[in-house]
C-alpha positions in Angstrom: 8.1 -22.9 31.9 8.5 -21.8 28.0 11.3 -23.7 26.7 14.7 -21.4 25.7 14.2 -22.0 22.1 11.0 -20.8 21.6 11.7 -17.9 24.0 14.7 -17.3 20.9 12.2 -17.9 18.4 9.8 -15.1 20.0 12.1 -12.5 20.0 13.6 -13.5 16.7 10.5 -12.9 15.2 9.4 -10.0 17.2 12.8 -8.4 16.0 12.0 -8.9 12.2 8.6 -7.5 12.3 9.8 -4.2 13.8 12.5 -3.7 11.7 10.2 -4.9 8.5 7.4 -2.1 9.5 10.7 0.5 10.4 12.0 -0.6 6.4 8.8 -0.2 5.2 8.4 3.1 6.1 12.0 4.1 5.1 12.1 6.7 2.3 14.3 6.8 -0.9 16.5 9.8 -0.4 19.1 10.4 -3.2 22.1 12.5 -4.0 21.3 14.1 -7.4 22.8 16.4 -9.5 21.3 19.5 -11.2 20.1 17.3 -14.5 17.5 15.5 -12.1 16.3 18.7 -11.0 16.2 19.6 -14.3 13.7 16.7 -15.1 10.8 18.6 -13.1 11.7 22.2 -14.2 11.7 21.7 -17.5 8.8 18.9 -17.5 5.9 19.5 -20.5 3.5 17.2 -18.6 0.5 19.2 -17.2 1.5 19.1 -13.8 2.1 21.4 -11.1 5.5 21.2 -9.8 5.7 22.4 -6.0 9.5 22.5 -5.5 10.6 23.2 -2.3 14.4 24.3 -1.5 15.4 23.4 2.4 18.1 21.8 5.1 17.9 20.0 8.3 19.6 22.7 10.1 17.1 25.7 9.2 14.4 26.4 11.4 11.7 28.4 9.2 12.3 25.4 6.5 11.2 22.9 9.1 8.7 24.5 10.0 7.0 24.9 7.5 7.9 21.1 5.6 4.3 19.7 7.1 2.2 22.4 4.9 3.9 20.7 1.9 3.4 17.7 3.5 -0.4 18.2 4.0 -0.2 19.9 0.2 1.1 16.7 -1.3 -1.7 14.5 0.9 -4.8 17.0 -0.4 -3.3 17.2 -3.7 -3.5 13.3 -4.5 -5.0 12.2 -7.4 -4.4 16.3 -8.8 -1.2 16.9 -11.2 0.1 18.6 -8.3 3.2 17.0 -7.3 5.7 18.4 -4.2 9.1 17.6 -4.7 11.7 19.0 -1.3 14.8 19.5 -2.2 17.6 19.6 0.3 20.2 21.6 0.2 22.3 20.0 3.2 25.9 18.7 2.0 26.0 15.5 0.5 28.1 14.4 2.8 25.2 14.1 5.4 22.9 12.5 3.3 23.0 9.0 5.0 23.6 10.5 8.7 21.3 13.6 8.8 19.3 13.7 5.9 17.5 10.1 5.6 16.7 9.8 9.6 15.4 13.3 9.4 12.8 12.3 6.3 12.1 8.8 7.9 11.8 10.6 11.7 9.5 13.5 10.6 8.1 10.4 8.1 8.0 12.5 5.1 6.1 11.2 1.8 6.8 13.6 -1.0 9.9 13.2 -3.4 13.0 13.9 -1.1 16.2 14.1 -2.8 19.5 15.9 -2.0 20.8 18.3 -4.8 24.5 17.4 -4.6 26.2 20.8 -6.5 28.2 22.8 -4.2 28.6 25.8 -7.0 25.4 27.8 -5.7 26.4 30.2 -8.3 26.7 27.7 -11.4 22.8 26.8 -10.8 21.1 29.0 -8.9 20.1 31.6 -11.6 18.6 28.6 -13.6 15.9 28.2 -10.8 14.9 31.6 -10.8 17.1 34.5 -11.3 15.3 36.5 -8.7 17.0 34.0 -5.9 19.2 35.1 -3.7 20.3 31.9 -2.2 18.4 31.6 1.2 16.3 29.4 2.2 13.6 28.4 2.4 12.8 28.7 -1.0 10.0 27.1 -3.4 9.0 27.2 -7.0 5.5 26.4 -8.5 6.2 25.7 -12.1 4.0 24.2 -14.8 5.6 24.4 -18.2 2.5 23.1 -20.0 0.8 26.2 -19.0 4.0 28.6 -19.0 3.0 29.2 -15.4 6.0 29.9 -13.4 6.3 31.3 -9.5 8.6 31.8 -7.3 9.2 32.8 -3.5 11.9 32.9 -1.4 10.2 32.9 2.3 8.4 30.6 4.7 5.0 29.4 3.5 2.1 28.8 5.1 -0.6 25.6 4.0 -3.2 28.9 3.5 -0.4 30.8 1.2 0.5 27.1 -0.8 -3.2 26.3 -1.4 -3.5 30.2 -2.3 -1.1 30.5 -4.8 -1.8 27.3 -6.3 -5.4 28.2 -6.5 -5.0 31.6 -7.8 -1.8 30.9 -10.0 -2.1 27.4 -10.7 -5.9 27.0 -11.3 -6.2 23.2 -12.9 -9.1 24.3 -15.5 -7.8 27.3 -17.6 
């Protein structure tokens, strides 16, 4: 018979190795305001900014987060970077919006854009916006390239419009 304190032990351990691997595949979601946002759409780096506008409650948005998902994956080692930005209320940042990025184990840069004023920013992404969602903006200011879109995407449409309106060698 195993003694009691080694069972204790055993389980002890067993418990910190789960919730180590569960931490270690916990993503940094944060509650930003528009000057963060800012950061990537006024960058002068050569890079390829893939910003994507969604929520946890919005179907085609889900939908369609693994082809920027799998964009960010082929992308890697490319200046091509996805950034998804949701839109949910900041209120449900710690009780919807990290467990959905750590369920659906997203790996691009999540952050929450915490400005309720739709109207005070929403012309600064692109005035063509209307407001829904999804949404997503290919920007590199480098190159003064600049697109936007304001329906689901497919991986075939993102590597498409990076490819014909992002091409890396000018």
């Amino acid at each position: 018979m195993v003694p009691r304190r080694i069972l204790c032990l055993s389980a002890l351990l067993c418990s910190l190795l789960l919730t180590g691997n569960a931490m270690a595949q916990t993503q940094n979601v944060a509650s930003v305001k528009l000057p963060h946002l800012q950061k990537y759409l006024n960058s002068k780096s050569d890079t390829t900014y893939v910003i994507n506008f969604w929520a946890t409650w919005c179907k085609p948005c889900i939908e369609e987060l693994p082809n920027f998902e799998a964009l960010q994956k082929q992308s890697a080692g490319k200046p091509i970077q996805v950034v998804l930005v949701s839109m949910d209320f900041a209120k449900d940042l710690e009780k919807k919006v990290v467990p959905f990025v750590n369920r659906h184990k997203l790996q691009s840069t999540v952050f929450l854009l915490d400005e309720p004023d739709q109207n005070a920013w929403i012309d600064l992404i692109d005035p063509s916006w209307s407001g829904a969602i999804p949404a997503t903006l290919f920007v590199n200011n480098s190159r003064k390239q600049r697109f936007f879109i304001e329906k689901p995407i497919t991986l075939a449409q993102l590597q498409e419009y990076i490819t014909s309106k992002f091409p890396q060698n000018p």
